[in-house]
ZAGUPA-513234 format. One record per residue (C-alpha): residue in three letters; residue number from 1; x, y, z. Coordinates in steps of 0.02 Angstrom, whole numbers, padded with zeros to 5 digits, always signed. Each point is the difference from the previous one (the first is absolute). Layout:
// ZAGUPA-513234
BAVO:type:seq:c1:c2:c3
BAVO:ALA:NUM:X:Y:Z
...
This chain:
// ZAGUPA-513234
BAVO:type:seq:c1:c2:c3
BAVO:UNK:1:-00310:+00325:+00300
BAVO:UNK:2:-00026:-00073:-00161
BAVO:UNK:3:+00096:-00153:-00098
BAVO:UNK:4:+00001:-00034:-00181
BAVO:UNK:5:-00004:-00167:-00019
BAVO:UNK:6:+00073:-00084:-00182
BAVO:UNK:7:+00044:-00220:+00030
BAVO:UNK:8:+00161:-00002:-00105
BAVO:UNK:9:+00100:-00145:-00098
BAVO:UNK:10:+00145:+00113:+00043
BAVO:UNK:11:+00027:+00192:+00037
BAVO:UNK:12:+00183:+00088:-00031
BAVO:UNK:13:+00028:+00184:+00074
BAVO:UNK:14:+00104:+00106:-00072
BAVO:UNK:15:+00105:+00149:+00075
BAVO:UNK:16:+00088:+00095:-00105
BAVO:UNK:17:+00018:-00138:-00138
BAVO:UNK:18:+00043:-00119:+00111
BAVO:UNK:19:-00067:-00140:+00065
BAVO:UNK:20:-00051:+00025:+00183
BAVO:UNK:21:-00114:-00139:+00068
BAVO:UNK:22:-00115:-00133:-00090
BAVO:UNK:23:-00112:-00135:+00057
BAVO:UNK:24:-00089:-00139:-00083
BAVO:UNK:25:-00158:-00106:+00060
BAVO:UNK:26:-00095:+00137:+00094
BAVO:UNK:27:-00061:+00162:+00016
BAVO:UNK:28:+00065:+00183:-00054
BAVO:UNK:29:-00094:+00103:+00133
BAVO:UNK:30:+00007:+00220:-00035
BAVO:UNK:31:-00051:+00056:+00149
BAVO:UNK:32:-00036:+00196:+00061
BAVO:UNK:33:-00023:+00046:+00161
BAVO:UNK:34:-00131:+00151:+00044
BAVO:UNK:35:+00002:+00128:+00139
BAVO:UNK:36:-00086:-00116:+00137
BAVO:UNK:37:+00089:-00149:-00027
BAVO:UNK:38:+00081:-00083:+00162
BAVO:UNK:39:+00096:-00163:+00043
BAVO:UNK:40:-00173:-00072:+00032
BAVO:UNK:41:-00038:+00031:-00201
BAVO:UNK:42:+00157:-00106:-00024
BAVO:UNK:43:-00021:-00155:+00090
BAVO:UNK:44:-00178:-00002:-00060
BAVO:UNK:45:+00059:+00013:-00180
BAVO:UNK:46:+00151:-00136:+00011
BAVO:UNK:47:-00136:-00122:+00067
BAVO:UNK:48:-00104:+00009:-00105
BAVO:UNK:49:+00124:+00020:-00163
BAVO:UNK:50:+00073:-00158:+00085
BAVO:UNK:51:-00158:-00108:+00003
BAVO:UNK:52:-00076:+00052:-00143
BAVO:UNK:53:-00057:-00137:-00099
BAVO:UNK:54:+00044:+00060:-00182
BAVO:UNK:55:+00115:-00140:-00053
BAVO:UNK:56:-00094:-00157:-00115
BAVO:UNK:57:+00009:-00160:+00066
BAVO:UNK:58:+00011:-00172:-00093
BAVO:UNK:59:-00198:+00050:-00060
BAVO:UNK:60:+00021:+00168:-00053
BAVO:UNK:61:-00073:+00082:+00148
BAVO:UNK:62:+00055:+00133:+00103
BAVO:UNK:63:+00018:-00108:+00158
BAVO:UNK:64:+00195:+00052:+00030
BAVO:UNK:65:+00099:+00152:+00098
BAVO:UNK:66:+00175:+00078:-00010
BAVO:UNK:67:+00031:-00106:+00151
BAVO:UNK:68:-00050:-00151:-00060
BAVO:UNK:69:+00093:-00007:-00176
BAVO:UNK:70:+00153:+00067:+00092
BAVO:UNK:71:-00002:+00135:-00119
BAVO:UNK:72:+00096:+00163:-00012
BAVO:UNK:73:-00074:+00170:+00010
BAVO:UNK:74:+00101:+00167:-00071
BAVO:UNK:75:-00054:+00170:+00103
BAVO:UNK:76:+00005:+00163:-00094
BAVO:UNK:77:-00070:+00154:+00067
BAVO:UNK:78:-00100:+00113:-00107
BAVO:UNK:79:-00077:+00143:+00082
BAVO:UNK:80:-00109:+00029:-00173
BAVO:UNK:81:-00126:-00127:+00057
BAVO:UNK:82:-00059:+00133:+00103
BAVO:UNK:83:-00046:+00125:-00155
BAVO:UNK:84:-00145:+00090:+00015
BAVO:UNK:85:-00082:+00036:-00192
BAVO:UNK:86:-00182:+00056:+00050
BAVO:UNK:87:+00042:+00174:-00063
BAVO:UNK:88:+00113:+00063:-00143
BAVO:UNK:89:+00114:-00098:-00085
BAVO:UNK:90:+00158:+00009:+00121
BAVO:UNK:91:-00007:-00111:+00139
BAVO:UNK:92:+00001:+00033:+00186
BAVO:UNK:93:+00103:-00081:+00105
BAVO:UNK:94:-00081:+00072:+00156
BAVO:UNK:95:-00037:-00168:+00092
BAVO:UNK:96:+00211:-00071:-00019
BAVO:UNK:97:+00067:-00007:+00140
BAVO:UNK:98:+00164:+00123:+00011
BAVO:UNK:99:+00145:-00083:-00058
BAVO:UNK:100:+00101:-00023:+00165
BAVO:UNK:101:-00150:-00087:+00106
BAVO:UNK:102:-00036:-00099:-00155
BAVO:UNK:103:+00199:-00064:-00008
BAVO:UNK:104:-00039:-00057:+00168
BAVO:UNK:105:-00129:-00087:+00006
BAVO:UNK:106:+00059:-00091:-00198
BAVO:UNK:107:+00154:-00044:+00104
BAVO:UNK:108:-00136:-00084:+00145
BAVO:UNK:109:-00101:-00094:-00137
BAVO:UNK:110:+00174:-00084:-00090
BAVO:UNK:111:+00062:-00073:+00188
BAVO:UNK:112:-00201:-00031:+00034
BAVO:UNK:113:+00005:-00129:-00147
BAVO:UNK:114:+00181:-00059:+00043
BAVO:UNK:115:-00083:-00065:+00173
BAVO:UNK:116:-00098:-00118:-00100
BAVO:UNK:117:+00141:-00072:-00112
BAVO:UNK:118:-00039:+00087:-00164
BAVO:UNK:119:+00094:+00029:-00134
BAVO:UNK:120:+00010:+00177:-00009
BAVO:UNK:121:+00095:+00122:-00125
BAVO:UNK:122:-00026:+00180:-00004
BAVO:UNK:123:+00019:+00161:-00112
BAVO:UNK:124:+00095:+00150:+00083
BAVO:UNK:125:-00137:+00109:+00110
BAVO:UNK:126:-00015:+00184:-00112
BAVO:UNK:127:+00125:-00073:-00151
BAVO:UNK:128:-00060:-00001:-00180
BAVO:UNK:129:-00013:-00188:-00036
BAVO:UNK:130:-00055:-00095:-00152
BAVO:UNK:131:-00091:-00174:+00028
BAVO:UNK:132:+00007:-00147:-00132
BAVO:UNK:133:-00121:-00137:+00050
BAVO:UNK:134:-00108:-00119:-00088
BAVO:UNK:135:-00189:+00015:+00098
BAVO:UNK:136:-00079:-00203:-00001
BAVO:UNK:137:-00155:-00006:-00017
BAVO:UNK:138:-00032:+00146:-00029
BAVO:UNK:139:-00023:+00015:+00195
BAVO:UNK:140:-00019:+00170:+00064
BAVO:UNK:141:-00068:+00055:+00160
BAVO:UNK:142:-00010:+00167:+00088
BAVO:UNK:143:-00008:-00005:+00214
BAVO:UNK:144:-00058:+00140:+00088
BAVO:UNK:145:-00014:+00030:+00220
């Protein structure tokens, strides 16, 4: 499983030209789902995207979580984080999960992070969306297990 991290002012996602979802005063989070990935991945994921301390405090620091501002986080799927490029110049895709298991376990993840009170907006699982979002910081961070 892998997450694509980006701490946003605000993020806006768009569905055909319309606004579908937007947060501000968190986290836009792609995330792409490979072959092996179980509910286990999840909960291990939304913990730590959760508790991650990312967030400045009154110092500057990166002492603060999601949790702890009480901040918003926007879920998109987006199998290409699983591209393969070692070889040629078209990538593979080999390691994505297929789409219906992957629908699944997006749908676990969004009612994982509901159990802890969080914000959460979504994209539409397989739709082509566009994203609007203005990255602070810039803080971008890219979770793998």
């Amino acid at each position: 499983m892998k997450c694509l991290l980006q701490r946003v002012n605000y993020a806006k996602l768009y569905i055909d030209n319309t606004l579908y979802s937007q947060i501000t005063n968190g986290l836009l989070a792609l995330v792409c789902f490979c072959k092996n990935d179980n509910k286990q991945n999840i909960d291990l994921m939304v913990k730590k995207i959760i508790n991650l301390r990312i967030f400045e405090d009154s110092n500057k620091k990166f002492n603060l979580s999601l949790k702890e501002i009480n901040g918003s986080i926007m879920l998109v799927s987006q199998f290409t984080l699983a591209a393969d490029t070692k070889k040629g110049n078209r990538p593979s895709f080999f390691d994505a999960m297929e789409p219906q298991n992957a629908s699944q376990l997006y749908n676990e993840m969004i009612e994982e992070f509901k159990k802890y009170n969080i914000n959460t907006q979504t994209g539409i699982f397989g739709a082509s969306m566009k994203i609007e979002l203005l990255n602070d910081g810039p803080v971008t961070i890219m979770l793998e297990n």
